[in-house]
N, C-alpha and C positions, 0 to 999 in steps of 0.2 A: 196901549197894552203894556202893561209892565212884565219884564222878563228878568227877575231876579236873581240867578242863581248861574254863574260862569263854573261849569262845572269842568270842563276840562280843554286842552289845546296838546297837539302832540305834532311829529313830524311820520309820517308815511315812509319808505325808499323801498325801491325795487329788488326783490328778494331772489335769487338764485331761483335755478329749478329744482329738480329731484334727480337729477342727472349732474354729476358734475364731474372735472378731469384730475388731478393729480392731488391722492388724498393725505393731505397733514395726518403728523405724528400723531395716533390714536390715544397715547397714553397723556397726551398734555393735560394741565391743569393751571388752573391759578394757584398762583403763591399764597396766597389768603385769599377769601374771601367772607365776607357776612351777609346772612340770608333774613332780613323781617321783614313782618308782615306790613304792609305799608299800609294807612290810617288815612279810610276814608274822609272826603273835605266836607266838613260840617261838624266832624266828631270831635271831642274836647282832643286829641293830639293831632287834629287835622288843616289843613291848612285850605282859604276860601281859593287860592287858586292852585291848581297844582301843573306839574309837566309831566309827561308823559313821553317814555324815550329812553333814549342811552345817551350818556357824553362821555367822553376820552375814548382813551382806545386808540391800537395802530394809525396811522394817517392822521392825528390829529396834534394839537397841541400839547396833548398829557396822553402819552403812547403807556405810560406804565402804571394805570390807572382807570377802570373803567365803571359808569355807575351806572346800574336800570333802576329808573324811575316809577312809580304806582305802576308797574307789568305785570299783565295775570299769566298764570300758569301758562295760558296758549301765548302767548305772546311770545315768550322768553322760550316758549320748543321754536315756536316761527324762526327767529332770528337763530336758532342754533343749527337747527335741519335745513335753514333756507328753502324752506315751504310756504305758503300763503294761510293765513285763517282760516279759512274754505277749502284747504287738503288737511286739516287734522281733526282726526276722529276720537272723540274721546269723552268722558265724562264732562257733566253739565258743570262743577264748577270748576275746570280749566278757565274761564271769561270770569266769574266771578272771586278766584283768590288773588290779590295783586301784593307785591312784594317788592320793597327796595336790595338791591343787590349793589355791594361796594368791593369789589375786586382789584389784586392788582397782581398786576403782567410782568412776565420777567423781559428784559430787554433784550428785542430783534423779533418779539412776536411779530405775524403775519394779523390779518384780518380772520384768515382761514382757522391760522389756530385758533383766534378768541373764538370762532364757533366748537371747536373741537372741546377747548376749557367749557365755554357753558355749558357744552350736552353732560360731559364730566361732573360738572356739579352740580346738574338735575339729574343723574345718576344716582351723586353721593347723597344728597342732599333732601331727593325726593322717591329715592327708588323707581326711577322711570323706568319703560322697559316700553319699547317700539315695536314696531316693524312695518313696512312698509307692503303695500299693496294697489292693484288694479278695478277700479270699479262703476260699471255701469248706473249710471245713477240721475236723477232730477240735477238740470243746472238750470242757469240761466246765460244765454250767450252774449254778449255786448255788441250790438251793428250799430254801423250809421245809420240815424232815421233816413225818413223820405227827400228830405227840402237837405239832406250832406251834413255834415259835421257843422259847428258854430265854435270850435277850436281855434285860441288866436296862437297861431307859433309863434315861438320863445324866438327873440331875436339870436340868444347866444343859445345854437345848440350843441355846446360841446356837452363829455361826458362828466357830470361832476367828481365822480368818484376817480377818474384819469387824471384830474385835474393837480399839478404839482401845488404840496405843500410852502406856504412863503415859509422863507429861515429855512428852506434844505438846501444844501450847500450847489450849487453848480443847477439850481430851481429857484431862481430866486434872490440869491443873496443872503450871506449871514446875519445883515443887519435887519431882512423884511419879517421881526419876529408876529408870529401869528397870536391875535388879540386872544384873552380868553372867551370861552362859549359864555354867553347869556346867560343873565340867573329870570328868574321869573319876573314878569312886570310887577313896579308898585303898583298895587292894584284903585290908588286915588289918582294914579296918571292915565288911567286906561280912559280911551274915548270910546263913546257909545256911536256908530253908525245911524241913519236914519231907521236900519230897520230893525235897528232895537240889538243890533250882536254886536259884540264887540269890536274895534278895527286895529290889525294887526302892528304891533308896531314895527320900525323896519329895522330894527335889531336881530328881531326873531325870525325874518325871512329866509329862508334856504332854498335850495333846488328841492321838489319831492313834491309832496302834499301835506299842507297841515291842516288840523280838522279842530276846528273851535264849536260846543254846543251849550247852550242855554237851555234853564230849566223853572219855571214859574209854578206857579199851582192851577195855573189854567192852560199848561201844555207844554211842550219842547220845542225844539229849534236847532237845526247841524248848520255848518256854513263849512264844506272843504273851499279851500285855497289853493288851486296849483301855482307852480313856479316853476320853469322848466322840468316841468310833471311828463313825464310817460305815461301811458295807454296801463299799462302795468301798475304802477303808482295809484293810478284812481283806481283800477281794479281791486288793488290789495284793501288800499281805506272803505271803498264799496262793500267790502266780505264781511265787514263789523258789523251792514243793515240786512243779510242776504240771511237766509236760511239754507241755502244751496250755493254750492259751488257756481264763479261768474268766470266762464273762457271767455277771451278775447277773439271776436273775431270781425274787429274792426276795420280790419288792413291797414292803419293809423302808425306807421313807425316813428314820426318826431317828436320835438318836445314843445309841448305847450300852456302856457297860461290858461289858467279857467277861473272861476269863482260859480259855484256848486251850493244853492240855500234852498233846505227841504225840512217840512217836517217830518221827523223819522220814526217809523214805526213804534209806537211806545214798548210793546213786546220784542223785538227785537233789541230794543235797546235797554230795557231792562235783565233780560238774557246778557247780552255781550258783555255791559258795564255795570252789573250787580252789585259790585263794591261801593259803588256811587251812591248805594240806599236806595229806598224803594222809590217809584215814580211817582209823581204829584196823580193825585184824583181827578176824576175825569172831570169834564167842562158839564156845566147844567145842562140837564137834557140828553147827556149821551154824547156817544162821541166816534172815531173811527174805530173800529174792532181790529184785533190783529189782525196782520199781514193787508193791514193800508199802504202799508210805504213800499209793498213788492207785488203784493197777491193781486187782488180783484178786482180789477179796472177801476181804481178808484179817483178817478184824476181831475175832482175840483179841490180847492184850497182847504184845507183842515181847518173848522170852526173854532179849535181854540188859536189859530195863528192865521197869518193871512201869508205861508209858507206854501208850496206845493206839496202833494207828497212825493219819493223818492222817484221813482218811476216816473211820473209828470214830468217831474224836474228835471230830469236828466234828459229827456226829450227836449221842454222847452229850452232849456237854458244851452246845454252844450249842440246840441244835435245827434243824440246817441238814443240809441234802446233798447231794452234788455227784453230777451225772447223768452218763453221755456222751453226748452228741448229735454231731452235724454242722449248722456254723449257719456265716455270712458274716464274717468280721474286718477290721476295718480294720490294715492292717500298715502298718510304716514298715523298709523293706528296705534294706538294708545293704548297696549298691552294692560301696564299697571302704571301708576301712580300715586304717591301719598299727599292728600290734601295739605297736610304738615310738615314742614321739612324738620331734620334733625336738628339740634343743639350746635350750634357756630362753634 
């Protein structure tokens, strides 16, 4: 089966709650920054592989300097509210407008502040307008299936984010300067796996979750990767297939290794990653109807791939499974919004 189309790879990381302790300067901002629209991969200013993410910023190598990569509107509230995808409520194309942002930081920012400057320049920028709230609602809960967890713990499970920068003085050594981050792979060096997705080079491995998907004209294809991944971490990347909010109620507190391959709901995924262009047509004959990859006990292999869907998969492969319930969410509700941001 030919799977043509490497449409994206990104990194996952464990997002704060809605509760948090000691709140940075309100008024911060980035010193510049520039807001465009980033260009879907396929399209004449588009690139056939793209990243998906942030790089620089406080703790890293380039503290006064930060970029978001192809991020839709929901994404860039996620990272600034420290919410999850599945607490924000808001217009349908939050998932499909994505935008490159090149900011930079004045020096001694925190982490904190860089959230405090983002929400500032989807304020300035977008006219956002929030507020948060309580809400009884459809979820789905994450347990261990029946036969336990099939999670392999990370050998090293310290905290990545604890973890002292090399080159900070009295951590390290002034000489351990830290390499730069990763650019994207050449894409005639990438190797193809037997099951047709691509295999990660080990450049681009981090702690978290990175979610790599393929796209053919006769169907799709996800592959998450954990890496000293949290329970949280797969929860977050899972909220991109879900139509509902996913609690954790796994009892699972380490970190663990996985590798995660499903076919994903085509309506879902069309919804989450819109920008991406429309979906390939279905397979001859018909094919699985929305909410295959979550809804209606659909748990043999998708015709156009010999993938599970979501649901299956995550049962077979990890040992976990997602229930429906009705339970309480914390939301962060999306007042207003301008699809368009202002003039840089």
């Amino acid at each position: 089966m030919v799977r043509n189309r490497w449409i994206g790879f990104g990194l996952a990381f464990a997002c704060a709650g809605l509760a948090s302790g000691q709140q940075p300067n309100p008024s911060l901002t980035f010193e510049v920054a520039t807001v465009k629209a980033a260009a879907p991969p396929g399209s004449p200013d588009g690139k056939r592989m793209i990243r998906v993410g942030a790089q620089g910023g406080p703790g890293t190598n380039d503290p006064g300097q930060i970029k978001y990569e192809f991020l839709s509107l929901r994404d860039l509230i996620t990272r600034a509210y420290g919410v999850r995808n599945d607490q924000v409520s808001g217009p349908p194309f939050l998932a499909s407008e994505r935008f490159d942002i090149v900011a930079k930081i004045a020096p001694g920012a925190t982490k904190d502040d860089v959230k405090v400057m983002l929400q500032n320049l989807l304020k300035e920028r977008f006219q956002l307008a929030v507020h948060r709230e309580t809400k009884e609602m459809a979820v789905f809960e994450l347990v261990v299936a029946k036969d336990g967890p099939k999670l392999k713990e990370s050998a090293d499970q310290s905290d990545p984010e604890a973890a002292p920068r090399p080159g900070t003085p009295g951590e390290g050594g002034p000489s351990a300067e830290a390499p730069p981050p990763p650019g994207p792979p050449d894409p005639s060096k990438i190797k193809m796996g037997k099951d047709g997705m691509p295999e990660i080079p080990a450049a681009l491995r981090r702690p978290g979750v990175m979610m790599m998907a393929m796209m053919s004209p006769t169907g799709a294809r996800m592959k998450l990767d954990g890496n000293r991944a949290t329970i949280s971490q797969l929860i977050d990347t899972l909220a991109n297939q879900s139509d509902r909010p996913i609690l954790d109620k796994t009892g699972l507190t380490a970190r663990y290794d996985f590798t995660l391959d499903f076919a994903p709901d085509q309506g879902a995924m069309t919804a989450k990653m819109g920008a991406l262009g429309p979906p390939p047509p279905p397979p001859p004959g018909g094919g699985p109807g929305p909410g295959a990859g979550l809804g209606g006990g659909d748990l043999g292999p998708h015709p156009e791939t010999d993938a599970l869907p979501l649901q299956a998969a995550i049962q077979k492969q990890i040992g976990l499974r997602l229930e429906a319930k009705k339970d309480s969410v914390d939301l962060l509700v999306i007042d207003h919004i301008e699809k368009t941001p202002t003039d840089n």
